[in-house]
C-alpha positions in Angstrom: 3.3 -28.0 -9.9 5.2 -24.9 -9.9 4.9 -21.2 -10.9 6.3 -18.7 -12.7 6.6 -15.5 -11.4 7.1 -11.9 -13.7 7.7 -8.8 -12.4 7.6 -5.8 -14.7 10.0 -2.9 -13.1 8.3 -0.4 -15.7 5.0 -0.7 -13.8 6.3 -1.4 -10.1 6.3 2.1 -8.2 8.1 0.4 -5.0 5.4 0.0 -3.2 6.6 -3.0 -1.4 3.0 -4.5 -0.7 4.7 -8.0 -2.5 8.0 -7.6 -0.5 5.1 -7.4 2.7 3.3 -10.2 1.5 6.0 -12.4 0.3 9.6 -11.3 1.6 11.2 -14.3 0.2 9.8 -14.1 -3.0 10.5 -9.7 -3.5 12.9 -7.5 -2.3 12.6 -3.6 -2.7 15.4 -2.2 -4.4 15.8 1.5 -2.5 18.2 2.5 -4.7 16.3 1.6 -7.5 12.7 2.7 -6.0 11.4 -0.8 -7.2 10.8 -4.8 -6.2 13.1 -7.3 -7.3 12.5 -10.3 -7.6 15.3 -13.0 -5.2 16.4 -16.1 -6.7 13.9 -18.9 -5.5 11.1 -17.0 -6.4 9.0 -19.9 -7.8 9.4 -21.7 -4.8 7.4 -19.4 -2.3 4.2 -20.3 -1.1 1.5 -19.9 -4.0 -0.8 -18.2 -2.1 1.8 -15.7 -0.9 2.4 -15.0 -4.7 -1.0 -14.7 -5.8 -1.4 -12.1 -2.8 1.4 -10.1 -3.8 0.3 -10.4 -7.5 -3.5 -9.4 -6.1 -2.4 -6.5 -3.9 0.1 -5.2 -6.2 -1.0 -1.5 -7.0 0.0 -1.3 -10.8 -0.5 -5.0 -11.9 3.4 -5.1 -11.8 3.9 -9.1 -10.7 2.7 -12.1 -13.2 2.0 -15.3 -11.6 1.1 -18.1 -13.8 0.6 -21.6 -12.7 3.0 -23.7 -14.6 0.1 -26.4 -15.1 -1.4 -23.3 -17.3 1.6 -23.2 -19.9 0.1 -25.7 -22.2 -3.6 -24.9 -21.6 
């Protein structure tokens, strides 16, 4: 089952811990001072995006299982 994957740029400083953790699924925008996400997100590892949601310093990235949607 896959995921989806949020990212709020109003709470993302540009830290880059996801981009770090998970380089396919986040890019930091320099010129923005904030993580994008790349196309293909919800295909990276889940752990990876869990991590990056985990070790994200303002609670910026969203990962919900889509096996959760309907819960």
């Amino acid at each position: 089952m896959g995921v989806h994957v949020i990212l709020d740029p109003d709470l993302c400083i540009g830290s880059a811990e996801c981009n770090r953790l998970a380089p396919d699924a986040f890019r930091l925008d320099e010129g923005l001072g904030v993580s994008i996400l790349l196309p293909g997100a919800e295909l990276v590892d889940r752990a990876r995006l869990f991590d990056s949601e985990a070790n994200c310093p303002t609670g910026a990235i969203t990962i919900g299982a889509d096996d959760e949607a309907g819960a």
